[in-house]
C-alpha positions in Angstrom: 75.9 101.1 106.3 77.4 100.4 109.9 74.2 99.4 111.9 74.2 96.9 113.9 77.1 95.7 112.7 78.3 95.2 116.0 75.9 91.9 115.9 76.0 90.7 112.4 79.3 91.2 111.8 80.1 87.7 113.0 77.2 85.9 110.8 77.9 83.4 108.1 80.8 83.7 105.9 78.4 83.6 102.7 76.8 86.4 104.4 79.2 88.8 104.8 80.4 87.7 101.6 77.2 88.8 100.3 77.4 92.5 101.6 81.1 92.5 100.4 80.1 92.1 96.9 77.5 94.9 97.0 80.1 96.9 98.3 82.4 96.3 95.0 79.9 96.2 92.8 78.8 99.6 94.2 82.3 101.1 94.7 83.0 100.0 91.1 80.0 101.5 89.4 79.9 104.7 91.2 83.9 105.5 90.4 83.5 103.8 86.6 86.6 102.2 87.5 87.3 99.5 84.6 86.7 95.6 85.2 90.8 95.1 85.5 91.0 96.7 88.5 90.7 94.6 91.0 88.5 95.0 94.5 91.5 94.7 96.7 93.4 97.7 94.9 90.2 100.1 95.1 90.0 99.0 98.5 93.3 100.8 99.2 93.5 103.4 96.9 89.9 104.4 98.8 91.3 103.4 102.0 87.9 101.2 102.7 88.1 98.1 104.9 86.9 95.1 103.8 83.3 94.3 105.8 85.0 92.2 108.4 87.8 94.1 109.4 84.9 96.5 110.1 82.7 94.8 112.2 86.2 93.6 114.0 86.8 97.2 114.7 83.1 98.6 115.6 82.7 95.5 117.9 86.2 96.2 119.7 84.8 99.7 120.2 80.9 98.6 121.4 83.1 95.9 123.5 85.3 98.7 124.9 82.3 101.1 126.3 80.2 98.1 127.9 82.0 98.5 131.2 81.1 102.3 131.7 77.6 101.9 130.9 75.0 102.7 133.4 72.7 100.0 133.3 74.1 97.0 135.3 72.5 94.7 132.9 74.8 95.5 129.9 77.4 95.8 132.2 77.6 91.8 132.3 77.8 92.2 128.4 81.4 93.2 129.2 82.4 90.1 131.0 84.9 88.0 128.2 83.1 84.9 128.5 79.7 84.0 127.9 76.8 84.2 130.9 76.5 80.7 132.7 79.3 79.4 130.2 76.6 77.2 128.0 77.8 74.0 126.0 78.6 74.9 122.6 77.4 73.0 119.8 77.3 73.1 116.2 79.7 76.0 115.8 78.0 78.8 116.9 79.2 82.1 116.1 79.4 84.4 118.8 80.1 88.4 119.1 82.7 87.8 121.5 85.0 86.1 119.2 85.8 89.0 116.8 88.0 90.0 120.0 90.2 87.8 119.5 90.0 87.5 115.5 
C-alpha cells in the first residue's frame, strides 16, 4: 500500500485522513476485533504506523539515497531547499517538509 507514498504522503490532511480510515476499517474487520477497541490500541498491539509517520519515514529513506544516484538530474532532488527558491503562496505542501516534521 506504500507506492508512491514518497509523493503523497504530504497531501491534504483530509486525504491522508481518508486512507487512514480504510486502514481501521480494514484492520478492524479482518482481525473481528470488537467496536471498543480503539484504532490507536490495534495500532500498537499490530505495531502499524499511523499513514503519516509512514510517509515521514519512506520519504526520509527516498531523501537519504538521492545523493548516490547516477543521474545528475535527481541528484538536485537532494538539495534541502527548493530549485530557484520560488515564492510560496497559499500554503503549498511540499515533500521536503516531512524532513523536518
Amino acid at each position: 500500500w506504500t507506492y508512491g507514498i514518497q509523493l503523497w504522503g504530504n497531501a491534504i490532511k483530509s486525504n491522508i485522513n481518508k486512507i487512514q480510515t480504510f486502514q481501521n476499517i480494514a484492520l478492524r474487520k479482518l482481525l473481528n476485533f470488537p467496536p471498543y477497541v480503539s484504532n490507536y490500541s490495534i495500532q500498537q498491539d499490530l505495531r502499524i504506523n499511523p499513514v503519516k509517520d509512514e510517509a515521514k519515514l519512506y520519504y526520509k529513506r527516498f531523501h537519504s539515497r538521492l545523493p548516490n544516484h547516477p543521474n545528475p538530474l535527481i541528484k538536485i532532488l537532494a538539495i534541502p531547499s527548493i530549485p530557484g527558491n520560488p515564492a510560496r503562496r497559499l500554503k503549498r505542501n511540499w515533500c521536503r517538509n516531512l524532513l523536518n516534521a
